[in-house]
N, C-alpha and C positions, 0 to 999 in steps of 0.2 A: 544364961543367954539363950535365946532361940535360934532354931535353925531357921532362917531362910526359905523353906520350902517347907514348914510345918502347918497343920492346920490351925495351931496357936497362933502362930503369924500370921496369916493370911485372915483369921478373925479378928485381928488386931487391925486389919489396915478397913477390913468393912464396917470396924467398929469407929473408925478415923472418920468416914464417910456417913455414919450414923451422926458421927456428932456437926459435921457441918450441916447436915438438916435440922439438926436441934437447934442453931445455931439460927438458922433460917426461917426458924419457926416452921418448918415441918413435921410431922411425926419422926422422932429419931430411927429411920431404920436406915442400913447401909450396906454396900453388896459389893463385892469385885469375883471377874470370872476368870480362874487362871485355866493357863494351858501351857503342858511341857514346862511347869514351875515360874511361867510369870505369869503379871497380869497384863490381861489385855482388857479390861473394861473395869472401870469403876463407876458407880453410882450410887445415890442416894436418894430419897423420896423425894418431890416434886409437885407435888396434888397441886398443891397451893400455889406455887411457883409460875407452874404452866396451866392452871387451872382446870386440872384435868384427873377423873378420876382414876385414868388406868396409868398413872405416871408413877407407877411405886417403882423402887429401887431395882428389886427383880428382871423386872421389862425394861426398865433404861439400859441396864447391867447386860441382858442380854441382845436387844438390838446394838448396842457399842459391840460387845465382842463378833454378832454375825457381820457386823460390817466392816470391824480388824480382820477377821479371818475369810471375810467374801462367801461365806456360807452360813444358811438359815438352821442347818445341823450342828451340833454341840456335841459330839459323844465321848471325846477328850478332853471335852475341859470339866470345871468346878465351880459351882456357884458357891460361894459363901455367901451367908445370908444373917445376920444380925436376929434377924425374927422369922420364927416360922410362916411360912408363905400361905397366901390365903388361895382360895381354891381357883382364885380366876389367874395369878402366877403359877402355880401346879400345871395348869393349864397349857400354858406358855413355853412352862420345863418339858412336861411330858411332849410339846410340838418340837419343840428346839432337840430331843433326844439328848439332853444335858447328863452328861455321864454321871457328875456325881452333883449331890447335893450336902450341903453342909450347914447346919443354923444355929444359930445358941439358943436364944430363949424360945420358950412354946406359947402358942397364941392361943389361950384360954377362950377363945369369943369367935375369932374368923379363921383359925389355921386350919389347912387342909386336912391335917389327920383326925379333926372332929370330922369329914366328909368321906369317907373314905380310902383316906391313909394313902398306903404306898401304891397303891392303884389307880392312884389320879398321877400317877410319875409316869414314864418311860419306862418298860418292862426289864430294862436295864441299867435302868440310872439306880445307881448307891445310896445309901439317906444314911446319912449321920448327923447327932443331934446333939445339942448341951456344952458345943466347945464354947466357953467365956460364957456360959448362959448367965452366970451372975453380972459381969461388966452389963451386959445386953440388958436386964432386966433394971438395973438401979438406971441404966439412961431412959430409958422407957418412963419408969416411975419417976424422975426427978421431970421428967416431959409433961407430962399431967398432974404432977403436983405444983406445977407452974402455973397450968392453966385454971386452976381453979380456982 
């Protein structure tokens, strides 16, 4: 059983939110940003939804929690993040001061650490990587083996 507060569970619940994108016909990605062990935002990709291209999980994930918590700074909370973030959310994190960061699979094409790396973060935000990357990755691929 998992704990509650682990980062296995908490990839589990942005993996929940990955799949109502898939579901949506969005790119499966999905994110929730805890603070003091809950969540206070959850999101999911959007492109299409709101036809807009900066509506990735990320940025919806983090305007919800600066607007649960009534500030634009993050330095205690956690983003979980399904897929590694591409450089224009890195962007977003390192503004937001997002304490930690947490992804499963890596984005072989647009993730920020083809850019960069930990230096497009917050001089202090955490990076941790690979929790569930398998779950992350067959949703991903079952996502584009659909669309082909």
């Amino acid at each position: 059983m998992l704990s509650v507060h682990s980062d296995n569970y908490f990839m589990q619940q942005a993996l929940a939110e990955a799949q109502h994108a898939y579901d949506a016909g969005e790119v499966p990605v999905g994110a929730v940003v805890v603070c003091e062990n809950r969540i206070i935002a959850r999101a999911h990709n959007q492109t299409e939804q709101l036809t807009d291209v900066t509506a990735h999980a990320e940025i919806l994930a983090l305007t919800a929690a600066s607007n649960h918590l009534g500030s634009k700074y993050l330095p205690e909370c956690t983003l979980y993040v399904t897929l590694e973030p591409c450089v224009m959310c890195a962007g977003a994190l390192a503004w937001a001061q997002m304490g930690r960061v947490v992804y499963g699979a890596s984005d072989e094409k647009r993730g920020f650490m083809l850019y960069g790396g930990k230096n497009l973060l917050h001089p202090r935000t955490k990076l941790e990587m690979g929790i569930l990357e398998r779950e992350s990755e067959l949703l991903l691929k079952a996502f584009f083996r659909s669309k082909r």
